[in-house]
Short mmCIF file of the C-alpha atoms (twelve columns), coordinates in Angstrom:
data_MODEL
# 
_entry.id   MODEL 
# 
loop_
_atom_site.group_PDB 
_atom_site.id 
_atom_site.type_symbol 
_atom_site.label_atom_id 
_atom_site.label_alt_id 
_atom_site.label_comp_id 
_atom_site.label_asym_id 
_atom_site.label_seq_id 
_atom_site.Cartn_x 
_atom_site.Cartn_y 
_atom_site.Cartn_z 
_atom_site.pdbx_PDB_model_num 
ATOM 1   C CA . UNK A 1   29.919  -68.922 -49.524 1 
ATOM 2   C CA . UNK A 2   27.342  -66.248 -49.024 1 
ATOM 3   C CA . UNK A 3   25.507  -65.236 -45.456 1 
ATOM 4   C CA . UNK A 4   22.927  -68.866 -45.929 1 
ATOM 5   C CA . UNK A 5   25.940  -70.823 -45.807 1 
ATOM 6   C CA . UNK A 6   27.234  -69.162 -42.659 1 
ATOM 7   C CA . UNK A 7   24.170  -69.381 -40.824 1 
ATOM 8   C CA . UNK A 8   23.871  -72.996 -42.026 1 
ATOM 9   C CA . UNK A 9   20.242  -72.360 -43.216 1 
ATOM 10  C CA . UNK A 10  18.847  -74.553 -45.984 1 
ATOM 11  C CA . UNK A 11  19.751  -73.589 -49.611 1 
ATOM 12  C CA . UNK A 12  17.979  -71.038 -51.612 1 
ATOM 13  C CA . UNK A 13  16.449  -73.907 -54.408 1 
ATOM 14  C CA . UNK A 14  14.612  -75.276 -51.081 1 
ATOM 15  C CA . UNK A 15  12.957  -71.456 -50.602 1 
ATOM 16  C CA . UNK A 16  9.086   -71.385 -51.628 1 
ATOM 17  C CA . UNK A 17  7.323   -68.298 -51.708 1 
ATOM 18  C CA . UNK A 18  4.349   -68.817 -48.831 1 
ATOM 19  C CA . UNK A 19  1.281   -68.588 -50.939 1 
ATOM 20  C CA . UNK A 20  -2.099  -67.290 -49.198 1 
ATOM 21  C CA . UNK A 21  -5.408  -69.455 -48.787 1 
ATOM 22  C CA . UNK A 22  -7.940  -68.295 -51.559 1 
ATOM 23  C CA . UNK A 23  -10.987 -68.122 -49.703 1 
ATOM 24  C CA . UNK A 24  -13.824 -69.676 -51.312 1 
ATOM 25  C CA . UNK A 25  -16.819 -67.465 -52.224 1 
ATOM 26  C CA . UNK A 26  -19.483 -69.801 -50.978 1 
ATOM 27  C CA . UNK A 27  -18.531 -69.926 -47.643 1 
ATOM 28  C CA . UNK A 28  -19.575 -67.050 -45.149 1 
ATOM 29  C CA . UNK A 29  -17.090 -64.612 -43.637 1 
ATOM 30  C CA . UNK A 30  -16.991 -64.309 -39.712 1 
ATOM 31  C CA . UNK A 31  -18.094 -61.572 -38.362 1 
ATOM 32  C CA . UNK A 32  -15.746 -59.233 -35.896 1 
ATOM 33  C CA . UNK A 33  -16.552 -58.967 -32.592 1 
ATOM 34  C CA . UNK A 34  -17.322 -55.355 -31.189 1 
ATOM 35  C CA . UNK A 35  -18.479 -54.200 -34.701 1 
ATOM 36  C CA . UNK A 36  -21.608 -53.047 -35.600 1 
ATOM 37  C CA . UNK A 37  -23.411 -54.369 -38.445 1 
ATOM 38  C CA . UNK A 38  -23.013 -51.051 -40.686 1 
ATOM 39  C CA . UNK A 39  -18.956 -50.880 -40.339 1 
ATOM 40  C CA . UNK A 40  -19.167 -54.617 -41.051 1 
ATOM 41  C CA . UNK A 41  -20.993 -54.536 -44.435 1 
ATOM 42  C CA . UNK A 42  -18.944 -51.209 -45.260 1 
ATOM 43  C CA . UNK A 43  -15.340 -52.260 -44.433 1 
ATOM 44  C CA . UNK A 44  -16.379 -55.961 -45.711 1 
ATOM 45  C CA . UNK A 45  -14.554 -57.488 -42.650 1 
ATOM 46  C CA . UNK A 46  -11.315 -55.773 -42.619 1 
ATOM 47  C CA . UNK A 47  -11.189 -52.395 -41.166 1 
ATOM 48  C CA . UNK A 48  -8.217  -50.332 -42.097 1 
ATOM 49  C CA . UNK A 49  -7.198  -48.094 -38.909 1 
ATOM 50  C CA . UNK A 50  -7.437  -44.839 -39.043 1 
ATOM 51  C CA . UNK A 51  -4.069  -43.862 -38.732 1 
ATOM 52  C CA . UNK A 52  -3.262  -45.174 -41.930 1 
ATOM 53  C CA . UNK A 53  -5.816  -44.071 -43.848 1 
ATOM 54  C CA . UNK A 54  -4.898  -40.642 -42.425 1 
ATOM 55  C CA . UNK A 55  -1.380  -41.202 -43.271 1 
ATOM 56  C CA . UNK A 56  -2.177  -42.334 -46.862 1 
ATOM 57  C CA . UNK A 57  -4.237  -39.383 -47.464 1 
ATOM 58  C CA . UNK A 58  -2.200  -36.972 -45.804 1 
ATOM 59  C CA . UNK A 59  -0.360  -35.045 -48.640 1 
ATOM 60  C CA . UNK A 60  2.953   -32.885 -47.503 1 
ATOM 61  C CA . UNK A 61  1.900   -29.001 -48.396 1 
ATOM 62  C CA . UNK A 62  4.189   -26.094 -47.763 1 
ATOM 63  C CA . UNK A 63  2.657   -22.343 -47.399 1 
ATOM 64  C CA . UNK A 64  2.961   -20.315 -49.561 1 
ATOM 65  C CA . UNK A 65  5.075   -17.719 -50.512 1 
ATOM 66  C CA . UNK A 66  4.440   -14.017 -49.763 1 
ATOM 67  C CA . UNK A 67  3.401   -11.969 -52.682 1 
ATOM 68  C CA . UNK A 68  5.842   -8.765  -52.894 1 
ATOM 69  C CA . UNK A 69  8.686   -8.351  -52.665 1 
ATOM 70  C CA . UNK A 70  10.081  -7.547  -49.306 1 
ATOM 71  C CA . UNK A 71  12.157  -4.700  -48.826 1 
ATOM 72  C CA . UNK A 72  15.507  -4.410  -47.797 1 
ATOM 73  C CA . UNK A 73  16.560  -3.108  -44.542 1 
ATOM 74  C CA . UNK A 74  19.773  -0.888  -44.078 1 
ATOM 75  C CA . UNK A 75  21.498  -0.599  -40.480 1 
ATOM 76  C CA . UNK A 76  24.352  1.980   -40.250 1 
ATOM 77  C CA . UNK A 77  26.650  2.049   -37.638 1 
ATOM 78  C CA . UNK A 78  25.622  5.522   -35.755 1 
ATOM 79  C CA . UNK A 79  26.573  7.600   -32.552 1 
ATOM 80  C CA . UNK A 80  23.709  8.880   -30.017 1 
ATOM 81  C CA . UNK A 81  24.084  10.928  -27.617 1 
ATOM 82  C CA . UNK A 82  21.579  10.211  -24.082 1 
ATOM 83  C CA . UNK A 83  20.129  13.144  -22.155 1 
ATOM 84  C CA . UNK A 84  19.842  11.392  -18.945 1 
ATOM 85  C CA . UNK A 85  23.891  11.599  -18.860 1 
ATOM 86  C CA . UNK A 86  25.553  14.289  -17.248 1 
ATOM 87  C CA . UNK A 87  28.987  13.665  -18.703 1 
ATOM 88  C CA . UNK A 88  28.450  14.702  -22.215 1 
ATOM 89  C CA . UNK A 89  29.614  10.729  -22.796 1 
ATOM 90  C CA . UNK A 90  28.541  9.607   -26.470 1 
ATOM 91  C CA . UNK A 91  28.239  6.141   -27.357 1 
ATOM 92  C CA . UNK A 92  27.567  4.673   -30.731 1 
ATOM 93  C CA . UNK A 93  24.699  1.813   -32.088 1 
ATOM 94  C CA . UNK A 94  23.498  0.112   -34.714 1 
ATOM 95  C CA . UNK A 95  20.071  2.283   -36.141 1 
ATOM 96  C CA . UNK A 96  17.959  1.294   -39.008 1 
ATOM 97  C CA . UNK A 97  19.230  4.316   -41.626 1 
ATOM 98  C CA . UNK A 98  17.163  6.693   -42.130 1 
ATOM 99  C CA . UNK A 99  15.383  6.830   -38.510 1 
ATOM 100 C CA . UNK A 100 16.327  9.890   -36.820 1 
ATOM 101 C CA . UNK A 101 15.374  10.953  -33.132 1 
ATOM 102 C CA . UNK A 102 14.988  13.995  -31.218 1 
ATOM 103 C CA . UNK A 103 16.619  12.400  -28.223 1 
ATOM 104 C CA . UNK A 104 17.623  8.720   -26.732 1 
ATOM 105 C CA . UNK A 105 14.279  6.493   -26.607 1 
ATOM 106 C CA . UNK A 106 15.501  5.412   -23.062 1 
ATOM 107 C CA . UNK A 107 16.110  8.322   -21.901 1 
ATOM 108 C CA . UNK A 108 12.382  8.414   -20.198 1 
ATOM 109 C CA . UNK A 109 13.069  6.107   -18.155 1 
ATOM 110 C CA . UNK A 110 15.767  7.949   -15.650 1 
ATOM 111 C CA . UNK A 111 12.907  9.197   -13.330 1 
ATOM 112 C CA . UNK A 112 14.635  11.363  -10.701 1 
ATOM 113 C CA . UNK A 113 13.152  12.371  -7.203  1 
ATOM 114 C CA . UNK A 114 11.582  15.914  -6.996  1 
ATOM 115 C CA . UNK A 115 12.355  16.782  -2.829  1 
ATOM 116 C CA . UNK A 116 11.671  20.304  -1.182  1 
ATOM 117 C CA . UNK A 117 14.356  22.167  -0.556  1 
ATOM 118 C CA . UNK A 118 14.292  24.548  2.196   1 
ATOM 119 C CA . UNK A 119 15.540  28.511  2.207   1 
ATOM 120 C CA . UNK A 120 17.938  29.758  5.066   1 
ATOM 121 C CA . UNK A 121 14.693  31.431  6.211   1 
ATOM 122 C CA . UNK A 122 12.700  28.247  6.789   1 
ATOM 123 C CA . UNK A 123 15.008  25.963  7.985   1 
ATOM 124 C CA . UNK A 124 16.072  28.966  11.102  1 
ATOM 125 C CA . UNK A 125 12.282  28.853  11.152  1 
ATOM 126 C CA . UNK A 126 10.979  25.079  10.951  1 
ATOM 127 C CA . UNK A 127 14.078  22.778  10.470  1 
ATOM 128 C CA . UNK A 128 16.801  24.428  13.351  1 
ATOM 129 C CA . UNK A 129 17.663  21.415  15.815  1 
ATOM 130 C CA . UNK A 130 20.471  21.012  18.434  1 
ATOM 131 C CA . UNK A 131 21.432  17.635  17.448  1 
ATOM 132 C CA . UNK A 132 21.509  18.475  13.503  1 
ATOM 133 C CA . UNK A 133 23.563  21.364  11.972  1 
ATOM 134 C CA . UNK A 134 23.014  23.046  8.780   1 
ATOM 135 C CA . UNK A 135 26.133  21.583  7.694   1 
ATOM 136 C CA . UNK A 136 24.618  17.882  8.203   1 
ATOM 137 C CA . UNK A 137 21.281  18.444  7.230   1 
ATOM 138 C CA . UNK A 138 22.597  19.871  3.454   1 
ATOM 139 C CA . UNK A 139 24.956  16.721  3.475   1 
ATOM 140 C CA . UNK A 140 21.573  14.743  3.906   1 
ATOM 141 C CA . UNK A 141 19.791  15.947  1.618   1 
ATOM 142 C CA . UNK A 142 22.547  15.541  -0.978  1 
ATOM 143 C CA . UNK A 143 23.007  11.994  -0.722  1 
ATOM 144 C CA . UNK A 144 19.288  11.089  -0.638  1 
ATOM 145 C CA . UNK A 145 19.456  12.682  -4.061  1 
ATOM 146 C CA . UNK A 146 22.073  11.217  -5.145  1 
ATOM 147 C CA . UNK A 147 20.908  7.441   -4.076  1 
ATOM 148 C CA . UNK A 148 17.444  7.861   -4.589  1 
ATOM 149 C CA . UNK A 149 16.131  7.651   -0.817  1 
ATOM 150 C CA . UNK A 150 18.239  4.181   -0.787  1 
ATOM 151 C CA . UNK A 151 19.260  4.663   2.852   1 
ATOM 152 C CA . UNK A 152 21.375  1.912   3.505   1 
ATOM 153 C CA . UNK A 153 23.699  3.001   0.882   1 
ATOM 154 C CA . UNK A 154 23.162  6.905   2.314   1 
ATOM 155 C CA . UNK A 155 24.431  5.058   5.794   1 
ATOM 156 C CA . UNK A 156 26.852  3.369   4.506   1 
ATOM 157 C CA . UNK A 157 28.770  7.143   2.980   1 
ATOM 158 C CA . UNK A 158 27.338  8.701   6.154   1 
ATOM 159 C CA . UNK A 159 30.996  9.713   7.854   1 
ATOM 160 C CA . UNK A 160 29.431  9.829   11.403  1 
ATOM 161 C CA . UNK A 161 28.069  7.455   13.576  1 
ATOM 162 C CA . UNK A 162 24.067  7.931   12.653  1 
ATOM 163 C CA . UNK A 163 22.049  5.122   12.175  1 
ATOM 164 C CA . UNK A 164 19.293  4.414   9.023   1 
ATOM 165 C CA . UNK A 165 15.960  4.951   11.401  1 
ATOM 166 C CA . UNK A 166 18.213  8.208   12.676  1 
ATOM 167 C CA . UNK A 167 18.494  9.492   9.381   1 
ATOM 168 C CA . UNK A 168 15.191  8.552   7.916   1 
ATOM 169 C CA . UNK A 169 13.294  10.614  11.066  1 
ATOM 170 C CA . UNK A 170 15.228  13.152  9.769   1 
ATOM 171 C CA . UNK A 171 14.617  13.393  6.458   1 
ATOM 172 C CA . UNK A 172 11.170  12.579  6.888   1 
ATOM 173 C CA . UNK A 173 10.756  15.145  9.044   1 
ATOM 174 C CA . UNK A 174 12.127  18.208  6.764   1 
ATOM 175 C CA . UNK A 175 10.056  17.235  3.887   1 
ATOM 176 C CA . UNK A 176 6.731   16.930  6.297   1 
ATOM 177 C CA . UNK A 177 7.381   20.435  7.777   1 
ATOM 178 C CA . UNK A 178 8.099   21.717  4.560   1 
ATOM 179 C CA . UNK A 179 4.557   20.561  3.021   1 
ATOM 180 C CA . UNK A 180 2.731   22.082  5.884   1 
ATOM 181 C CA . UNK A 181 4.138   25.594  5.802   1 
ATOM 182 C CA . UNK A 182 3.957   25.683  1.838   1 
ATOM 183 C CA . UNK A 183 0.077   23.879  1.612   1 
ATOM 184 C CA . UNK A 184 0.936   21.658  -1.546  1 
ATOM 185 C CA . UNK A 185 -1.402  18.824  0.123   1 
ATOM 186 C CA . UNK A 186 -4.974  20.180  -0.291  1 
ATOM 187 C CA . UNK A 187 -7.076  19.627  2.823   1 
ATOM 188 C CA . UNK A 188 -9.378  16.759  0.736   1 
ATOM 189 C CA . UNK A 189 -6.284  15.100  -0.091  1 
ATOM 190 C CA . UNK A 190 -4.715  15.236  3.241   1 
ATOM 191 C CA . UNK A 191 -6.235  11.446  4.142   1 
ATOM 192 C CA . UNK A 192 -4.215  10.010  0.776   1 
ATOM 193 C CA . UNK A 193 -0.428  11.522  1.374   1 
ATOM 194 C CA . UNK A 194 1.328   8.677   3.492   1 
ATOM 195 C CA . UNK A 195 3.464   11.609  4.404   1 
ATOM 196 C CA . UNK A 196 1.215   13.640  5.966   1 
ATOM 197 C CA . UNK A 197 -1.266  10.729  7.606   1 
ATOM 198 C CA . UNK A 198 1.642   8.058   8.590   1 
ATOM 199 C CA . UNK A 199 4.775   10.141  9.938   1 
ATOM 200 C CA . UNK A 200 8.054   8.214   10.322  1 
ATOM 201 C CA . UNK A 201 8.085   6.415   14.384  1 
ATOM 202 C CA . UNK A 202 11.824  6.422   14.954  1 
ATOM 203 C CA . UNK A 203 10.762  4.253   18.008  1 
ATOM 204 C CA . UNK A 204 8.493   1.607   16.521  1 
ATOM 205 C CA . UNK A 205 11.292  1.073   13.775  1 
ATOM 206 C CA . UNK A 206 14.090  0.740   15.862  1 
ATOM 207 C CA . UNK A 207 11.628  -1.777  18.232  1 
ATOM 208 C CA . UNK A 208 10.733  -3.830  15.269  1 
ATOM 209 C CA . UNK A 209 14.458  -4.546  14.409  1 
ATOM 210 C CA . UNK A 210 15.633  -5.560  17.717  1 
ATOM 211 C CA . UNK A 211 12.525  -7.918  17.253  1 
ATOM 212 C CA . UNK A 212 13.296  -9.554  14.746  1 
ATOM 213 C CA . UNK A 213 16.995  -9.839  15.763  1 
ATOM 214 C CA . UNK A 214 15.857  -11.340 18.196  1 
ATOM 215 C CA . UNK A 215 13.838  -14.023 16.328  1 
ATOM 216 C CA . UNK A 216 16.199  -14.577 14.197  1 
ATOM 217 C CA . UNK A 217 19.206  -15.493 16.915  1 
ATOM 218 C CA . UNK A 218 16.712  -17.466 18.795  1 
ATOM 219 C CA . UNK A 219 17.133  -21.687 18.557  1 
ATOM 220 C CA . UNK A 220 14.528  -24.255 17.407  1 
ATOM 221 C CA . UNK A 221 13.608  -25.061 20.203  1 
ATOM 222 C CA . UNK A 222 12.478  -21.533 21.209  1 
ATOM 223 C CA . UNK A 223 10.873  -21.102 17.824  1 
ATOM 224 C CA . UNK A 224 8.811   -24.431 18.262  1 
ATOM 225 C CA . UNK A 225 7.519   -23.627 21.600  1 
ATOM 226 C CA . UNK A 226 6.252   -19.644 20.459  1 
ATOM 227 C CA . UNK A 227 4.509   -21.574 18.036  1 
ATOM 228 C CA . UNK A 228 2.786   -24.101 20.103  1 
ATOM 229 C CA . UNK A 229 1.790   -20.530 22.287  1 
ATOM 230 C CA . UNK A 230 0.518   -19.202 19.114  1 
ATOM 231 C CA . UNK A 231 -1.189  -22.164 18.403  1 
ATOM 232 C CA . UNK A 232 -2.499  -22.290 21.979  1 
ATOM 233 C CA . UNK A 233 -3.944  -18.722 21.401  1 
ATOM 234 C CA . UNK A 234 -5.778  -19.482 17.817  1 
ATOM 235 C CA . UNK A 235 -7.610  -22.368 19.761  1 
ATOM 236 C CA . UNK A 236 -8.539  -20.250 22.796  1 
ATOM 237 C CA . UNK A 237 -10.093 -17.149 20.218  1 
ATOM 238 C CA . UNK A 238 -11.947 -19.787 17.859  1 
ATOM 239 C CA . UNK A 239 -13.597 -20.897 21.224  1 
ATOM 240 C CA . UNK A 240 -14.517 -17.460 22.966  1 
ATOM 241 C CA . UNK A 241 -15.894 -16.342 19.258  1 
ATOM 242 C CA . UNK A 242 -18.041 -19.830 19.162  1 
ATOM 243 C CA . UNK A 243 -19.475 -19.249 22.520  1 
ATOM 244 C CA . UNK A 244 -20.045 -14.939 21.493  1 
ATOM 245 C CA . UNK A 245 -22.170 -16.617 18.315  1 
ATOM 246 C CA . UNK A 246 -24.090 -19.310 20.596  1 
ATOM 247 C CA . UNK A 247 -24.783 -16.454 23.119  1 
ATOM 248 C CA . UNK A 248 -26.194 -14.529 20.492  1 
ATOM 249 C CA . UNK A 249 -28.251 -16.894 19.237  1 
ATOM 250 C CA . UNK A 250 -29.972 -17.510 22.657  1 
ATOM 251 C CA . UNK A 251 -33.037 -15.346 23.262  1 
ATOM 252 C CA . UNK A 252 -33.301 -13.038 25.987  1 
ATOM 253 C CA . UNK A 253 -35.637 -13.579 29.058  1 
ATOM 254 C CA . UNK A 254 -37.857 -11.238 29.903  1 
ATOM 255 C CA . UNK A 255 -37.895 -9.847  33.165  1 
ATOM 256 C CA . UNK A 256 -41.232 -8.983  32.878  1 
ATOM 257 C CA . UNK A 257 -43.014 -5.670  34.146  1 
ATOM 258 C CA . UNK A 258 -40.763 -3.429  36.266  1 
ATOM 259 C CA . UNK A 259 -42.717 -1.099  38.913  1 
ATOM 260 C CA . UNK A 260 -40.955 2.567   39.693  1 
ATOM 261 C CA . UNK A 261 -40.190 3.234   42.971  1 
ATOM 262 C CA . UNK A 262 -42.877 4.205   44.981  1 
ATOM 263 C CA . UNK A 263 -45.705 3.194   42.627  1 
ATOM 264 C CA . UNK A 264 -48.088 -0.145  42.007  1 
ATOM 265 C CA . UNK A 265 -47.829 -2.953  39.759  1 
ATOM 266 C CA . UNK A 266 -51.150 -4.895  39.490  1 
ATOM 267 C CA . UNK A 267 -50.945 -8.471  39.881  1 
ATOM 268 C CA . UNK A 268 -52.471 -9.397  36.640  1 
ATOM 269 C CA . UNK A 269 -49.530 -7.784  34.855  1 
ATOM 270 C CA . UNK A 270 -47.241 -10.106 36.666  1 
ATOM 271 C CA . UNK A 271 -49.324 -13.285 36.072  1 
ATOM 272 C CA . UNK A 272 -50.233 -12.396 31.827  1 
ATOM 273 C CA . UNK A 273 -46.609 -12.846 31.208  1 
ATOM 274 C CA . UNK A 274 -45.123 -15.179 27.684  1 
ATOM 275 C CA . UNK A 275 -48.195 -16.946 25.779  1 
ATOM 276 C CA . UNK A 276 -50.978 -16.318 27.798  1 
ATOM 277 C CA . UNK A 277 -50.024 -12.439 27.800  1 
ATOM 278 C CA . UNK A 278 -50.438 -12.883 24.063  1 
ATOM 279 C CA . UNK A 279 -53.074 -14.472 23.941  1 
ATOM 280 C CA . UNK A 280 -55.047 -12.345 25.492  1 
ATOM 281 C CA . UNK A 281 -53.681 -9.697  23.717  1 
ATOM 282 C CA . UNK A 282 -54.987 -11.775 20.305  1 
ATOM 283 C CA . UNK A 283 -58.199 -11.741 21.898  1 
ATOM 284 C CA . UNK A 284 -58.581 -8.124  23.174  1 
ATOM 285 C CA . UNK A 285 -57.229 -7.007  19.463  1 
ATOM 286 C CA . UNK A 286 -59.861 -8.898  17.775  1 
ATOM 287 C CA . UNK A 287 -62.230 -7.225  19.894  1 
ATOM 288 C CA . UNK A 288 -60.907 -3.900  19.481  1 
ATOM 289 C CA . UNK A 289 -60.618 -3.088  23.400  1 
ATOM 290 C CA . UNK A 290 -56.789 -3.409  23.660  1 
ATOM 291 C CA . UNK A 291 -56.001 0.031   23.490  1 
ATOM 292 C CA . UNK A 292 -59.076 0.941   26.300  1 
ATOM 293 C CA . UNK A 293 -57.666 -2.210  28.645  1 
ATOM 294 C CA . UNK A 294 -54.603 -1.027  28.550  1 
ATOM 295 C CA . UNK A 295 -55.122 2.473   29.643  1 
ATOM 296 C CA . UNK A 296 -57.715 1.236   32.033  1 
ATOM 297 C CA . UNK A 297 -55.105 -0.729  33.783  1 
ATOM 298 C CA . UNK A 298 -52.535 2.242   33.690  1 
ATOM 299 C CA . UNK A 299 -55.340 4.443   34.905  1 
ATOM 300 C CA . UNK A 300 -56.215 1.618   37.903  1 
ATOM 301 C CA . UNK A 301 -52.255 1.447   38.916  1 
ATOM 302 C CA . UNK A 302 -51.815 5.659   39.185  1 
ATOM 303 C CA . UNK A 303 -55.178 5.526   41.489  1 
ATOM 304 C CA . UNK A 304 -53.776 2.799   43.336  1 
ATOM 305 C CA . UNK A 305 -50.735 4.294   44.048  1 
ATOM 306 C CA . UNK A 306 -52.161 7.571   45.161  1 
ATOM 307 C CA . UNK A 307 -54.721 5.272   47.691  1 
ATOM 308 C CA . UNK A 308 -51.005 3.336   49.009  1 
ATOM 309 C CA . UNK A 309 -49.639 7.184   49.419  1 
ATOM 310 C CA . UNK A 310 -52.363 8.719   51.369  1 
ATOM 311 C CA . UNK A 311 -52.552 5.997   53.621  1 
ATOM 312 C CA . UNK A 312 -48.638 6.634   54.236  1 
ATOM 313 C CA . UNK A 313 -49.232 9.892   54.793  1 
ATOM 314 C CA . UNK A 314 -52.471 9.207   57.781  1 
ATOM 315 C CA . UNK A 315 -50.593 6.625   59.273  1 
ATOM 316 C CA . UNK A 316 -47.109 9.470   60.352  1 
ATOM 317 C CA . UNK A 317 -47.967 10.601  63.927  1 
ATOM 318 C CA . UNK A 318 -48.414 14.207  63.815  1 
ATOM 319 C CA . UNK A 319 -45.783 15.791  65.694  1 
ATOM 320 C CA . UNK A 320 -46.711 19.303  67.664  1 
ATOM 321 C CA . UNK A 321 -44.871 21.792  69.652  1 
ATOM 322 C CA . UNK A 322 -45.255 23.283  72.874  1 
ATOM 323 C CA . UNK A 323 -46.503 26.244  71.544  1 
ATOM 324 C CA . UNK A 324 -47.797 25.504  68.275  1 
ATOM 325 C CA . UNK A 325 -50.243 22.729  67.886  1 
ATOM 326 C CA . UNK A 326 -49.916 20.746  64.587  1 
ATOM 327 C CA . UNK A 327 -46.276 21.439  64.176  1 
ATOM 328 C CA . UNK A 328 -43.151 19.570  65.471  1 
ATOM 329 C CA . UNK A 329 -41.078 21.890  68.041  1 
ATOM 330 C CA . UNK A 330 -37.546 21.568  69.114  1 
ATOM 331 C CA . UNK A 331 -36.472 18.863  71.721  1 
ATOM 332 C CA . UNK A 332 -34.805 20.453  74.894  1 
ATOM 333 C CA . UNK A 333 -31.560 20.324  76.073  1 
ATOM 334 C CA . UNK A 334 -32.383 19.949  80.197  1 
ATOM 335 C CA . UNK A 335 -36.074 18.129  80.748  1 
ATOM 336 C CA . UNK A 336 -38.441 20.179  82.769  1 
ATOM 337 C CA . UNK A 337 -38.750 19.986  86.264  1 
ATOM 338 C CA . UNK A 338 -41.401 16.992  87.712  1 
ATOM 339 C CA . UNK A 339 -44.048 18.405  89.321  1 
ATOM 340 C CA . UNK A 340 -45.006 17.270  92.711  1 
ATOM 341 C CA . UNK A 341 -47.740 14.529  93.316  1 
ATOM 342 C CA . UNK A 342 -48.252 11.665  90.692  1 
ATOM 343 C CA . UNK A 343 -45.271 12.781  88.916  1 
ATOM 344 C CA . UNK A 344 -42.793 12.714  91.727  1 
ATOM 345 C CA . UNK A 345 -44.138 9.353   92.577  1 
ATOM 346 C CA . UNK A 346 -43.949 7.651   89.567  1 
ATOM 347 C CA . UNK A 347 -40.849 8.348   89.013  1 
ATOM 348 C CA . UNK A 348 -39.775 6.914   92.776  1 
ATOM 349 C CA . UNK A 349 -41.427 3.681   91.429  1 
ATOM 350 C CA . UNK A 350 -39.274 3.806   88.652  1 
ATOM 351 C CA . UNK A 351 -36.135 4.325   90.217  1 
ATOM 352 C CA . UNK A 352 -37.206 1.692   93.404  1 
ATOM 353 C CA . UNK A 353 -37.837 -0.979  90.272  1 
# 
């Protein structure tokens, strides 16, 4: 019994090999559609893919092998000794042999902070302060050396009460005196040293956190509406800076020519006014008697304004004293007695009416 026989397929004497159709050589091959002509007659009808052909042709090749060689490298099992430690601590690594340094490779980078330290002479002279003793301010200055100006931390071993912005106005404070009295910022350099340009605000620091404490405790609700405000506020300045550009845009009027005060505008100043002040500024130009018209008119308005001031000047009744004819004299307290005859009478009329 063997697998046929299980599978109850016909026996093997019944298998024929499937022979394939000869074609015959007189009759005419079809032609594939979406050829052209030239792959047709090349591949005679039957187009082998690419991918095998690649695959046929494709022959495995290795690189190869370096010429030389290559040497051997020896590690040895060495102690070092780092000059950024303090402690005299030595350690021990694994170093190609033969390599030898003056000191510890990483040793460059332990960058340490160069401050200003102050003499007992400067800080009675600069640094002296009723809420800081000398006592504190040394402490201070030790532990911002020792934590690299990390503050938090220098707050954190502080043993009194002192908060960071506290401390930092302090610190800041020594090392700006300190560069003024010694001059290490040269005068063209004064505008690049943050130190000397930005001081430390205490106030604006210690306003900013309670700020943002305050954000930060505040609900969703409170955060949605400041941002609808916010929102509100964008719109309102896009639409004040849209009308500022179309107000720009507009051209001025003109007011057209202003008289002084006390002098004479002629009237044909007033009426050449916009294009027809032009043109007949096109025309005069093109005649050359611009220039003469328009001193001629400025020589007209001065004449006419001395004419309108003389006549002023006629027209005041010409006041004259008892005394002196021509000029004003004072007014009397008491009138003068009437005299008698047409005097007395008209005044009876007067008082009768």
């Amino acid at each position: 019994m063997d697998a046929a026989d299980i599978l109850g397929a016909a026996p093997r004497s019944e298998f024929r090999p499937r022979v394939r159709p000869v074609p015959k050589e007189d009759e005419p091959k079809k032609g594939l559609k979406g050829l052209n002509r030239e792959v047709f007659q090349l591949t005679g009808g039957n187009p082998e893919p690419a991918s095998s052909a690649a695959t046929s042709a494709a022959v495995p090749r290795f690189q190869k092998k370096r010429k030389g060689a290559s040497k051997q490298v020896h590690w040895e099992w060495v102690g070092f000794s780092n000059s950024a430690r303090t402690d005299g601590l030595e350690l021990k690594h694994w170093q190609k042999k033969g390599v030898q340094w003056e000191d510890y490779p990483f040793a460059r980078f332990n960058k340490k902070l160069e401050l200003l330290e102050y003499s007992e002479e400067e800080y009675e002279k600069l640094l002296s302060s009723e809420d800081w003793t000398r006592d504190d301010t040394d402490k201070l200055i030790d532990l911002v050396k020792r934590f690299d100006m990390n503050f938090f931390i220098v707050q954190d071993r502080w043993p009194g009460s002192h908060s960071v912005e506290v401390l930092k106005d302090r610190f800041y404070f020594i090392q700006r005196k300190l560069t003024e009295e010694r001059g290490l910022v040269a005068p063209e350099d004064n505008g690049e040293n943050v130190l000397m340009t930005k001081p430390y605000d205490r106030e604006h620091e210690e306003k900013r956190k309670q700020h943002l404490e305050r954000s930060m405790a505040g609900s969703r609700d409170e955060e949605k509406e400041e941002q609808e405000i916010l929102e509100k506020a964008r719109k309102i300045e896009a639409l004040l800076k849209k009308r500022r550009g179309e107000h720009k845009k507009l051209k001025p009027l003109d007011p057209g020519p202003r008289c002084a005060k006390g002098g004479v505008t002629l009237r044909s100043k007033l009426l050449l006014r916009g294009t027809e002040s032009s043109c007949v500024s096109k025309i005069l130009s093109g005649i050359g008697a611009e220039e003469k018209f328009r001193s001629l008119a400025d020589d007209i308005a001065k004449l006419l304004s001395i004419h309108r001031k003389l006549l002023k000047r006629k027209a005041k009744p010409a006041k004259s004293g008892p005394g002196q004819p021509g000029k004003p004299g004072r007014k009397r307290k008491h009138p003068l007695p009437e005299d008698e005859g047409s005097g007395s009478e008209v005044t009876q009329k007067k008082r009768k009416q």
